[in-house]
N, C-alpha and C positions, 0 to 999 in steps of 0.2 A: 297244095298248100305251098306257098312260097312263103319263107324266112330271111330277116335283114330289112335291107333300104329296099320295097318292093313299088314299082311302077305298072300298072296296070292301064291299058284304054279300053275303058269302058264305051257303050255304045255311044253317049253321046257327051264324058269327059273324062276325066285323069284320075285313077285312084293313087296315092300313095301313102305307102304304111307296113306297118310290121307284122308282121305272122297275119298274113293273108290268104284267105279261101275266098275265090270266086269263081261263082256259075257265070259262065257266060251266055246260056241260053235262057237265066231267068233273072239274070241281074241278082238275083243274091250274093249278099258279099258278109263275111266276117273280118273283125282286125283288131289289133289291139292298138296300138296311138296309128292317128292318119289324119289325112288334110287331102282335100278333092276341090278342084276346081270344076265350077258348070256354070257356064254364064245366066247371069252376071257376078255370084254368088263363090265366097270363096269359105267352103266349114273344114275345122279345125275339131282333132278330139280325141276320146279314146276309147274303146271298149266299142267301136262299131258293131251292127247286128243287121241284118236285113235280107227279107225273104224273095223279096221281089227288087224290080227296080221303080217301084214308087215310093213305101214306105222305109225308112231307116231310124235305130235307136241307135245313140249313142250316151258315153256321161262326159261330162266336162267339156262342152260341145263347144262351141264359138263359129259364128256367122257374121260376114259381114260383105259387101261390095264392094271394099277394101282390098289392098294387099295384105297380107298374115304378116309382115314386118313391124308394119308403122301401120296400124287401118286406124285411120279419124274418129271409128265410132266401133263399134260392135253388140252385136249379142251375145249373153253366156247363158246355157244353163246347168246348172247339176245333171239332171238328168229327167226325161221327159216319158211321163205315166202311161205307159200304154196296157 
């Protein structure tokens, strides 16, 4: 578990965020606010959750092909049903 401004390289892009647990032989990650780049795709949020590296929950999510500064458009959602 890392604590603070954490940076992580995941397999195939950037995690960053706060009180962070990550597996790196299964891609499971936990966190509390974070923002990861994977092209093209830049999500934004908090309370991350994920067992693998395909599936991820998080709440107050935001996605977009944007930059996180200024992005033209985005997606938000509360938090997604699984």
């Amino acid at each position: 578990m890392a604590q603070g401004d954490v940076t992580i390289l995941g397999r195939n892009h950037i995690w960053r965020g706060t009180n962070v647990v990550y597996n790196f032989k299964t891609g499971g990650i936990q966190a509390g606010t974070f923002r990861t780049e994977h092209d093209p795709f830049f999500v934004a949020g908090e309370h991350l959750a994920g067992k693998t590296n395909t599936f991820y929950s998080a709440t107050n999510a935001i996605i977009t092909t944007d930059n996180y500064a200024n992005p033209a458009y985005r997606i938000r959602a509360r938090r997604h049903p699984a």
